[in-house]
VOBA-807407 format. One record per residue (C-alpha): y, z, x; residue in one letter; residue number from 1. Coordinates in Angstrom, 2 decimals, padded with zeros to 5 digits. Example, Ala and Ser with C-alpha at 12.3 -4.5 7.8 and 13.67 -1.06 7.14 Angstrom:
! residues 2
(node (-004.50 007.80 012.30) "A" 1)
(node (-001.06 007.14 013.67) "S" 2)
This chain:
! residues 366
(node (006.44 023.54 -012.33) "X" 1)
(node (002.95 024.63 -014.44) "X" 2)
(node (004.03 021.65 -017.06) "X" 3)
(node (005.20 018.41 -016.30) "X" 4)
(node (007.58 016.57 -018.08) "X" 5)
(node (006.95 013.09 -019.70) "X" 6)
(node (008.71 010.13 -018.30) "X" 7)
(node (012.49 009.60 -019.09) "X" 8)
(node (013.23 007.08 -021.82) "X" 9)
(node (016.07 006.24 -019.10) "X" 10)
(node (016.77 006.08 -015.58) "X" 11)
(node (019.34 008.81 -014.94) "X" 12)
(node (022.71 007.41 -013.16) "X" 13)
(node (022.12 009.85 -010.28) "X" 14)
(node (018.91 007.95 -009.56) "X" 15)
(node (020.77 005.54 -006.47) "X" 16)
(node (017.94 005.11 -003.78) "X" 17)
(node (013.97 005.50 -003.59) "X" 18)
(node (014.01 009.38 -002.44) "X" 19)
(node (016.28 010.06 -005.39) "X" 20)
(node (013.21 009.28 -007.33) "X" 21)
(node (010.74 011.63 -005.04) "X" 22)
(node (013.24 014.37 -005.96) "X" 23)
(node (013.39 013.72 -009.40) "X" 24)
(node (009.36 013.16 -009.93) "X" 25)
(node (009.11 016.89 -009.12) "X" 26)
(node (010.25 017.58 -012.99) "X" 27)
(node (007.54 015.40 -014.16) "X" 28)
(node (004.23 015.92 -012.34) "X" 29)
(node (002.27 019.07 -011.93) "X" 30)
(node (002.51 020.83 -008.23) "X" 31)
(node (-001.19 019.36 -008.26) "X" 32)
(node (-000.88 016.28 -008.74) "X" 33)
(node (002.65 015.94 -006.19) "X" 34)
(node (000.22 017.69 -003.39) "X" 35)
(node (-002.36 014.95 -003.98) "X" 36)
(node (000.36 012.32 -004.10) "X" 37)
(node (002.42 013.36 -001.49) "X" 38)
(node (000.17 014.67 000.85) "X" 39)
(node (-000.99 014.03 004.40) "X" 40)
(node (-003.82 014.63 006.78) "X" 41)
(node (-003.90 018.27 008.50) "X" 42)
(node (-000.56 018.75 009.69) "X" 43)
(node (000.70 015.43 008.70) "X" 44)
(node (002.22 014.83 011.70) "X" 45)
(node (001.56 010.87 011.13) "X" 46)
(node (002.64 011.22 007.51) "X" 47)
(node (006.24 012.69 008.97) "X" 48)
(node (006.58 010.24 011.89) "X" 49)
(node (006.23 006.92 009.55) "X" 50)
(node (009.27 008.02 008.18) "X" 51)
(node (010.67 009.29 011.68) "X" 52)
(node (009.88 005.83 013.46) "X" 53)
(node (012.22 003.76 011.12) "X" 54)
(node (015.19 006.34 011.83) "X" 55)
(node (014.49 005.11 015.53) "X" 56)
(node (015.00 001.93 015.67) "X" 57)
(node (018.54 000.59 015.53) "X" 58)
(node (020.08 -002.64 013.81) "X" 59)
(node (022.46 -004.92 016.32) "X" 60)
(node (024.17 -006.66 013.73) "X" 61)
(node (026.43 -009.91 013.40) "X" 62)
(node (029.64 -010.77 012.06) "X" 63)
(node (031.10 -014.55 010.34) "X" 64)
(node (027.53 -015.27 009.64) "X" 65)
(node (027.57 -018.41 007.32) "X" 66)
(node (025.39 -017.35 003.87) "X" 67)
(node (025.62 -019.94 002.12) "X" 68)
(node (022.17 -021.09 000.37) "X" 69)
(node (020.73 -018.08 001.44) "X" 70)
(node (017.76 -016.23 000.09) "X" 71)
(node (014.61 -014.24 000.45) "X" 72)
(node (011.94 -016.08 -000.60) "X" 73)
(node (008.56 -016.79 001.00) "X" 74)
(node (004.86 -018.17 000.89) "X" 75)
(node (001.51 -016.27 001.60) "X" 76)
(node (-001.80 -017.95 000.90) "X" 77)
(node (-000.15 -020.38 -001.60) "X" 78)
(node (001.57 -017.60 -003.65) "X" 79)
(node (005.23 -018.06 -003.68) "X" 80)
(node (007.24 -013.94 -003.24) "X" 81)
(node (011.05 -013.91 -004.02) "X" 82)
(node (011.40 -011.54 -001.36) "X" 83)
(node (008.70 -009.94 000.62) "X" 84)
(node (007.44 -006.08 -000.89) "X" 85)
(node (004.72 -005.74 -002.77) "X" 86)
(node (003.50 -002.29 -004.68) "X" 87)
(node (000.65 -000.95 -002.11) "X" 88)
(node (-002.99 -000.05 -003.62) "X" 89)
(node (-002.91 003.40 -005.24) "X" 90)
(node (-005.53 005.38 -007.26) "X" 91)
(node (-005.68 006.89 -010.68) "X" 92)
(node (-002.40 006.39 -011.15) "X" 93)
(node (-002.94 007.74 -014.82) "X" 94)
(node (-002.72 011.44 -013.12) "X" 95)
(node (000.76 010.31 -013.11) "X" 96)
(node (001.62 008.78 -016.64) "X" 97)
(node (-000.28 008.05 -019.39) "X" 98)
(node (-000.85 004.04 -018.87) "X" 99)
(node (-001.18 003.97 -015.14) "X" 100)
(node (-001.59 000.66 -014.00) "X" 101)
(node (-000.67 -000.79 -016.71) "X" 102)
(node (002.63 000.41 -016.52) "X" 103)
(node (003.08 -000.43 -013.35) "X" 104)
(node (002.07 -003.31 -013.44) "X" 105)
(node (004.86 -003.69 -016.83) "X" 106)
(node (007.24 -002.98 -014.21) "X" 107)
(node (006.05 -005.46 -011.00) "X" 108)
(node (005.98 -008.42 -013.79) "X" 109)
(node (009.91 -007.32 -014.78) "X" 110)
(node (010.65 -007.54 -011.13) "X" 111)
(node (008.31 -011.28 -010.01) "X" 112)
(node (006.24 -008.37 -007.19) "X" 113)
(node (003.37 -008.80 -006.33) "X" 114)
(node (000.92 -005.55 -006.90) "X" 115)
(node (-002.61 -004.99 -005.11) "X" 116)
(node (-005.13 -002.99 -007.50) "X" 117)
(node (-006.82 -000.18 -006.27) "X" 118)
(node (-010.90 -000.17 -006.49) "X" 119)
(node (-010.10 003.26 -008.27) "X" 120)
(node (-007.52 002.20 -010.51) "X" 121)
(node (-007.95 004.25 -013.60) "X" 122)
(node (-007.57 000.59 -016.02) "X" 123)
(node (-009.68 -002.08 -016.08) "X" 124)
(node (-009.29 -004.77 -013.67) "X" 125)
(node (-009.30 -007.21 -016.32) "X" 126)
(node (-006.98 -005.89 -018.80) "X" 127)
(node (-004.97 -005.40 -015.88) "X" 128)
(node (-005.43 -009.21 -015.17) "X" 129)
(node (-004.60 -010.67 -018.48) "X" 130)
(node (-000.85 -008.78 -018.14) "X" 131)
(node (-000.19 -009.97 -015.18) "X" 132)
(node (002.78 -012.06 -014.74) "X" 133)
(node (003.23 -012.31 -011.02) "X" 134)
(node (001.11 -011.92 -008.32) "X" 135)
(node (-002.12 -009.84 -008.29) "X" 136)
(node (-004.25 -008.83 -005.49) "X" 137)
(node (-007.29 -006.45 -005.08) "X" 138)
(node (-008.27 -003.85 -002.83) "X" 139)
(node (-011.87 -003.60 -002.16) "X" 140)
(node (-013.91 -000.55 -000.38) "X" 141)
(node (-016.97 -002.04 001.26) "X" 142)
(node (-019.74 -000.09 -001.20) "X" 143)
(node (-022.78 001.29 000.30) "X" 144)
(node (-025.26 -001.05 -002.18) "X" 145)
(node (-024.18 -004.99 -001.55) "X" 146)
(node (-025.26 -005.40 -004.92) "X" 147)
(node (-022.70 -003.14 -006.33) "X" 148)
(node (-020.17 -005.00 -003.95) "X" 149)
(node (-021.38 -008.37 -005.16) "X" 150)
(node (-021.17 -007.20 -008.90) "X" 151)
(node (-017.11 -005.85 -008.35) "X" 152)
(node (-016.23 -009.14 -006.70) "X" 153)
(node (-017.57 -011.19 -009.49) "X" 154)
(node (-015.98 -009.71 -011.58) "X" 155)
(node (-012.88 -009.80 -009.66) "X" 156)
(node (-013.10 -013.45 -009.66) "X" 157)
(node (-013.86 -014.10 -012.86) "X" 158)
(node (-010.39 -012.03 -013.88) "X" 159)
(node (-008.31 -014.39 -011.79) "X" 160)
(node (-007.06 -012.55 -008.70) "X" 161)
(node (-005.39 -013.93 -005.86) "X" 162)
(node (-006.38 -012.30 -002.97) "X" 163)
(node (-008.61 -009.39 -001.91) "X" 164)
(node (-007.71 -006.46 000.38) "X" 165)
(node (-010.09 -004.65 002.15) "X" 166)
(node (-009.74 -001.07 003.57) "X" 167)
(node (-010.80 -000.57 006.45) "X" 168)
(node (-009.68 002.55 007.77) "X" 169)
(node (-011.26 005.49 005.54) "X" 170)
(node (-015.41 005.14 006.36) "X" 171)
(node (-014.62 009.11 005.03) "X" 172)
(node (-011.35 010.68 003.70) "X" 173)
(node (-009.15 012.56 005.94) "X" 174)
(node (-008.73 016.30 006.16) "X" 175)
(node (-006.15 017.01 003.16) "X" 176)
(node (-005.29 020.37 003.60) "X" 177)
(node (-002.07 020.56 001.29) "X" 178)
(node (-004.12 019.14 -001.82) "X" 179)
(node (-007.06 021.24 -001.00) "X" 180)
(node (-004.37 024.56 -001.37) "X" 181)
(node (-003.38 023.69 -004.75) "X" 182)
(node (-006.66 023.20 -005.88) "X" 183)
(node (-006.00 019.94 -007.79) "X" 184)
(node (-008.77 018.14 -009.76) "X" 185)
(node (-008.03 014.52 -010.98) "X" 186)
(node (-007.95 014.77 -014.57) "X" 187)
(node (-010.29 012.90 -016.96) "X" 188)
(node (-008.05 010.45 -018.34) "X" 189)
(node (-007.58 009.48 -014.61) "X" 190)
(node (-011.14 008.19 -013.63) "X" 191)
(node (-011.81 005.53 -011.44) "X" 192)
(node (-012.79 002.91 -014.56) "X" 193)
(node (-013.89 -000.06 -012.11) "X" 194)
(node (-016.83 001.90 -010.18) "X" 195)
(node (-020.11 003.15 -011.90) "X" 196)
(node (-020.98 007.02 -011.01) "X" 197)
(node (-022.85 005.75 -007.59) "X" 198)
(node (-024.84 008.23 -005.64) "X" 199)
(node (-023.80 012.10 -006.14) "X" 200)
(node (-021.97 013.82 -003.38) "X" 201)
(node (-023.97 014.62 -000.07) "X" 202)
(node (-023.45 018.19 000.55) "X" 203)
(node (-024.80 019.56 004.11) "X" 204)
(node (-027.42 022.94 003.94) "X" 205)
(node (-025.91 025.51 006.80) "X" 206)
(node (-026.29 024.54 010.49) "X" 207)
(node (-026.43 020.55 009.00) "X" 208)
(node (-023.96 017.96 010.24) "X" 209)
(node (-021.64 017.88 007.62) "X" 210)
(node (-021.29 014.12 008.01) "X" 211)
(node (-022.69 012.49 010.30) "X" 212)
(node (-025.92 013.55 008.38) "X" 213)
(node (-024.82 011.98 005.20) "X" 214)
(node (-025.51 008.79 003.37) "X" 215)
(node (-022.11 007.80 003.37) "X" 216)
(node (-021.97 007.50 006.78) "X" 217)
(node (-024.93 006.45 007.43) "X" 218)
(node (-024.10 003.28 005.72) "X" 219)
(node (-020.54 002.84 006.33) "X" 220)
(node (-019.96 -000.82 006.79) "X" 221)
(node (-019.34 -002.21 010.21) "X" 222)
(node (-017.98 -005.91 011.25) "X" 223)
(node (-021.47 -007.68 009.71) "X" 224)
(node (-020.58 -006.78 006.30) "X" 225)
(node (-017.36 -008.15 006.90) "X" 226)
(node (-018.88 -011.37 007.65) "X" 227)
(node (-020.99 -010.91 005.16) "X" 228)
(node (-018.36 -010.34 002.52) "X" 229)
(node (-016.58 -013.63 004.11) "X" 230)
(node (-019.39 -015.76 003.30) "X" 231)
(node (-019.26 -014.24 -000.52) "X" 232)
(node (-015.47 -015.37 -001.23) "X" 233)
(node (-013.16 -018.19 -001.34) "X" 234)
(node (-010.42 -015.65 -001.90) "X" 235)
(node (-008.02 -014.88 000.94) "X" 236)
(node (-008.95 -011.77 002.38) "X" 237)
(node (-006.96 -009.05 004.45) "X" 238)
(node (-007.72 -006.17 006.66) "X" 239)
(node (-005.90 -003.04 005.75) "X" 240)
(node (-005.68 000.06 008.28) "X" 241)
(node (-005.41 -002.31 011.60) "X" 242)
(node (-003.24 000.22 014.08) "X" 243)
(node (-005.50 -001.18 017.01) "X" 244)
(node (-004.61 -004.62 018.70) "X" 245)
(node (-008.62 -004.82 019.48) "X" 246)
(node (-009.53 -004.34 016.08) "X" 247)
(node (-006.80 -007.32 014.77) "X" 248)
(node (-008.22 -009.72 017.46) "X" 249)
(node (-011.67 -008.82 016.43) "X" 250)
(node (-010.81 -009.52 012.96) "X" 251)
(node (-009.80 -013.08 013.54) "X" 252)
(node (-013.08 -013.64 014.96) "X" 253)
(node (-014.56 -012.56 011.70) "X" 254)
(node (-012.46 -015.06 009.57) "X" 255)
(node (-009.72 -012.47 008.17) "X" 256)
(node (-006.93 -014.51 006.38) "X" 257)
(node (-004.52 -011.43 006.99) "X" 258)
(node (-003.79 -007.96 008.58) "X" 259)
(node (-002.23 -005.34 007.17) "X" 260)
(node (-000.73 -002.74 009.28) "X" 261)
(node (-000.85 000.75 007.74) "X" 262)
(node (-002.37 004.14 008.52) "X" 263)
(node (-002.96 004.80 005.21) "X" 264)
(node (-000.06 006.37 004.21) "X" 265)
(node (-001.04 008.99 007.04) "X" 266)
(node (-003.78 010.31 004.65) "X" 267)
(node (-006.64 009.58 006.97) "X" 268)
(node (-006.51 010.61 010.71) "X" 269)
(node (-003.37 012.53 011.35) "X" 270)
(node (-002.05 011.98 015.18) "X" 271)
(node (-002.43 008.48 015.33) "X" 272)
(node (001.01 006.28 015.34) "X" 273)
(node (003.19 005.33 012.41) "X" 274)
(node (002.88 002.18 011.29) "X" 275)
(node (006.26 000.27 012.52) "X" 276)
(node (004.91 001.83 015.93) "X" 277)
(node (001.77 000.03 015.81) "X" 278)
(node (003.01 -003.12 014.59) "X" 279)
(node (004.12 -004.79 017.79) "X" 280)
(node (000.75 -004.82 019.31) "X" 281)
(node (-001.04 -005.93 016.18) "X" 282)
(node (001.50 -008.91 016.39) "X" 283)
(node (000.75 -009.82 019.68) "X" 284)
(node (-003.15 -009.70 019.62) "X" 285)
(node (-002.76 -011.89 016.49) "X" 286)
(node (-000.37 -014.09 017.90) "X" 287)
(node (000.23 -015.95 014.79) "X" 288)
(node (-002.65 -016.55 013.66) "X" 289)
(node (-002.69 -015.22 009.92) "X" 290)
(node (000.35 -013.10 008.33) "X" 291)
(node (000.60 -009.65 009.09) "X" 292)
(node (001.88 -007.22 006.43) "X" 293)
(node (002.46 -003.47 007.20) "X" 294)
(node (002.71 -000.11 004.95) "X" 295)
(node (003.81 003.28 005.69) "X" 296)
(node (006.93 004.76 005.46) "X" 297)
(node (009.36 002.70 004.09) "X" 298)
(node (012.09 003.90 001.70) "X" 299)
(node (015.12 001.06 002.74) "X" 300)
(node (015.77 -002.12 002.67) "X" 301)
(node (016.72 -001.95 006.60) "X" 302)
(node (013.08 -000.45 007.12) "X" 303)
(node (011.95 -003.71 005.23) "X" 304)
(node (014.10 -005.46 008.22) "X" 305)
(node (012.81 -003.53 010.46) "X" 306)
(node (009.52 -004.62 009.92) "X" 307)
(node (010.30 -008.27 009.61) "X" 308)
(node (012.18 -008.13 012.18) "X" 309)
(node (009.18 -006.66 014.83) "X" 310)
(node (006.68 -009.63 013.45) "X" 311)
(node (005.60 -008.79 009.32) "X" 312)
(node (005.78 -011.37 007.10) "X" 313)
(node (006.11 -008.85 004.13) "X" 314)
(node (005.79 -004.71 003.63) "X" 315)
(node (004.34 -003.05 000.90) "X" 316)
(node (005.43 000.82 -000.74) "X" 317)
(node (003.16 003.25 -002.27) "X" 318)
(node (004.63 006.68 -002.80) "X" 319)
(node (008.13 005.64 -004.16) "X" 320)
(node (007.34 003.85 -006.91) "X" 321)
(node (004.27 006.08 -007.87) "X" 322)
(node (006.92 008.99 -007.88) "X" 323)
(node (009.60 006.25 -010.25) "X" 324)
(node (006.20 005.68 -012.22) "X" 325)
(node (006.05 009.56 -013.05) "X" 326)
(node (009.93 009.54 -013.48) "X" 327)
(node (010.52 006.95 -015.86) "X" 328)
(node (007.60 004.78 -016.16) "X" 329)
(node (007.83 000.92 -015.79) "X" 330)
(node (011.44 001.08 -015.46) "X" 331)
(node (011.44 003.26 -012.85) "X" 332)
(node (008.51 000.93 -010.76) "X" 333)
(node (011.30 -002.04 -011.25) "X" 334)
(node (014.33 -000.03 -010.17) "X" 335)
(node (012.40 000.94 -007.29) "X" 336)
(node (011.72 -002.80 -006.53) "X" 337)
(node (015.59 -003.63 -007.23) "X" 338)
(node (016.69 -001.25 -005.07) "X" 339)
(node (014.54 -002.14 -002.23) "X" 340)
(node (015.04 -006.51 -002.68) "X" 341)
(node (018.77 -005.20 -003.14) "X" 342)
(node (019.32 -002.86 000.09) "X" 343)
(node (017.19 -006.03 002.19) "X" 344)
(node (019.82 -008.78 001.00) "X" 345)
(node (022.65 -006.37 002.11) "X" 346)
(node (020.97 -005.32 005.47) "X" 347)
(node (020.18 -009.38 006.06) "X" 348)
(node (024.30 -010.65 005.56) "X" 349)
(node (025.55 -007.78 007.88) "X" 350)
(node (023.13 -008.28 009.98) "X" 351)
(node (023.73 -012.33 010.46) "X" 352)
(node (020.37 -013.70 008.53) "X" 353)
(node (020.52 -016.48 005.86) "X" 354)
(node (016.54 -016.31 005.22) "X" 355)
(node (013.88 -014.34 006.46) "X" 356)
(node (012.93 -016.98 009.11) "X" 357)
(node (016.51 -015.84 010.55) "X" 358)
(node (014.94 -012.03 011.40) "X" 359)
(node (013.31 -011.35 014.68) "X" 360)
(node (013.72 -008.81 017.34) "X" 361)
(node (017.22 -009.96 017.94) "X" 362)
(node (018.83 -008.02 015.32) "X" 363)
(node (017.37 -004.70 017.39) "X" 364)
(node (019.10 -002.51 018.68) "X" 365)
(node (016.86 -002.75 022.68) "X" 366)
């Protein structure tokens, strides 16, 4: 549709499960902004199969399971969760309502979830700070200038969050070929708030590398400015975009407090392996160590078992509640969290687990 419709005042009965709200998001953003949104690298072949990989595994469940006293509560880096999803770092999420973060945020609070910030959230870290009323995280991107770094992570800080979540896995972006055929530009009103303008765009003469000749690249950071950014922090700090077991154990050697497994929503490098795919290797080259949290893909409380069950302490969801957020605002962000702590408590009793320390490869199907 060539105008989008504002967010419902309600959430419609209809609305039952998280794709209900991908359908229903179609009314209310612009073909534009649901191609940058929804979206994949080239052929999205990875964006398709972290869906596909949950419909492949199977549940082995359990029957006359005692319940009693159970719950889904648990602990990461001193922060207590009720139950273990947290909203996923997205950008400029005003392109998709009017308060962005804000009103996401609104809706994590309503719900106890905790929500990691993008770097190119479109409100200001600290006003999103002061309305907190669970859990808040950050994700950083490694700038090129360590003084720009140093300035965003002072500042972060200063505001109060928890925990801060690196990116790893996009040095550049990936090849997004269905947002580049709608021609959508990220309105004003959208802008990433946090970040000065930085350097302009490189843009390569004819017969130039188009990247490896760039600044960007040139100064994309590398494991030292991981240590580096260790020695700049008390805050917890995780790896997001670990698919390769080398890469996790490296990461422990670096002082990482947590991995999160995710190929970035299959926006970056399209033919690598969906997330839940990836996740069993990650757990083994960690062995332990520090938690292990993985995105991608998941639209059910049985993928959130799924998960747990193959070695992650807790999952986190970007697209649905971005397409609730469009829908109907901050009570569509905590439906989308109902649904999904919901779905997990029902998927835990038939499958024969009082608490998550109950879930482990057992309750697969093998």
């Amino acid at each position: 549709m060539t105008h989008a419709l504002p967010p419902l005042p309600r959430i419609p009965a209809h609305v039952v499960a998280l794709d209900d709200y991908a359908d229903l998001s179609r009314e209310h953003m612009s073909e534009g902004a649901r191609a940058w949104l929804d979206g994949g690298a080239a052929d999205e072949l990875t964006l398709k199969d972290n869906r596909a990989a949950f419909a492949r595994l199977k549940l082995k469940p359990r029957v006359l399971q005692g319940m009693h006293g159970g719950h889904t509560e648990l602990s990461l880096f001193g922060q207590r969760f009720a139950y273990p999803v947290l909203l996923a770092p997205v950008a400029h999420q005003r392109a998709v309502h009017p308060d962005g973060e804000l009103a996401t945020l609104l809706g994590a609070s309503a719900m106890g979830a905790g929500m990691v910030v993008s770097t190119q959230a479109s409100v200001a870290l600290e006003d999103l700070a002061q309305a907190a009323h669970a859990p808040l995280w950050f994700q950083l991107y490694m700038l090129a200038d360590r003084a720009r770094t140093s300035a965003l992570l002072a500042r972060v800080e200063a505001a109060g969050y928890q925990a801060l979540v690196l990116t790893v896995d996009a040095p550049v972006t990936g090849v997004r070929n269905r947002e580049q055929r709608s021609g959508f530009v990220m309105p004003d009103t959208a802008t990433a708030v946090n970040l000065d303008a930085g350097a302009p765009a490189h843009i390569a003469r004819p017969g130039e590398s188009p990247l490896f000749g760039s600044p960007l690249v040139a100064a994309a950071p590398g494991w030292r400015e991981l240590e580096w950014l260790r020695a700049q922090t008390r805050l917890p700090i995780l790896l997001k975009g670990i698919l390769n077991p080398d890469d996790a154990a490296q990461a422990l050697g670096c002082g990482v407090d947590g991995i999160i497994v995710s190929n970035h929503g299959g926006r970056v490098l399209d033919g690598v392996p969906a997330s839940i795919d990836a996740l069993p290797g990650v757990v083994r080259a960690v062995d332990g160590a520090v938690p292990i949290l993985l995105d991608g893909g998941i639209r059910r409380g049985t993928d959130v078992l799924k998960a747990l069950a193959l070695g992650a302490q807790a999952v986190l969801v970007g697209r649905p509640y971005m397409h609730a957020l469009a829908s109907a605002g901050p009570a569509g962000v905590a439906h989308v969290l109902h649904m999904l702590r919901t779905e997990l408590e029902m998927a835990m009793i038939l499958s024969g687990c009082r608490t998550l320390a109950d879930i482990d490869q057992r309750i697969l199907w093998q």
